[in-house]
C-alpha positions in Angstrom: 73.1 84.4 113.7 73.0 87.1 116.2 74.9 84.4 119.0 77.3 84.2 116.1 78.5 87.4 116.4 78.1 88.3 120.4 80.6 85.1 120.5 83.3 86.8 118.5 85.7 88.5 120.7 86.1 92.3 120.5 90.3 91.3 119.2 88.6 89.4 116.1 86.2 92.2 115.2 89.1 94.5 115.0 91.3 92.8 112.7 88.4 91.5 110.5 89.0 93.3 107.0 86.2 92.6 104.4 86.4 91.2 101.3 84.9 93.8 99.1 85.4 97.5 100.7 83.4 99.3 98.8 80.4 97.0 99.2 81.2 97.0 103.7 80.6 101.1 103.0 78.1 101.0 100.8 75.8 98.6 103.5 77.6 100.5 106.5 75.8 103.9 104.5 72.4 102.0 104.3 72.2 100.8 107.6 73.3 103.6 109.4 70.4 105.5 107.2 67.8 102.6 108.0 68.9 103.0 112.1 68.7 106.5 112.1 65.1 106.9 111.4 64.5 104.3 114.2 63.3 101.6 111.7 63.9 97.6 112.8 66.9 95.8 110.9 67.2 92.1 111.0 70.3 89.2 109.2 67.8 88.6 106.7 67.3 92.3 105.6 71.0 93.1 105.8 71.8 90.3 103.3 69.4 91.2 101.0 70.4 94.6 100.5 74.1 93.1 100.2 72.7 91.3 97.8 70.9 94.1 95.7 74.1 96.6 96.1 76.6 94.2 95.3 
């Protein structure tokens, strides 16, 4: 998953939009939370809480 995304090119990134706003802000809220007490985030972790907030 994480080769996934280091292959996208920085252009792509930029112009992806998501799908459902409020849910990108809601897990972009989380995860900068999580990361800011120093605590290890992995795929499967992220798409569980997308799953619980959305």
């Amino acid at each position: 998953m994480k080769d996934k995304w280091l292959s996208k090119s920085i252009k792509y990134l930029r112009h992806c939009t998501p799908k459902d706003k409020q849910l990108e802000d809601a897990i972009f809220t989380w995860l900068t939370d999580v990361t800011s007490h120093q605590a290890p985030i992995n795929g499967e972790m992220l798409l569980l809480k997308a799953k619980m907030l959305g």
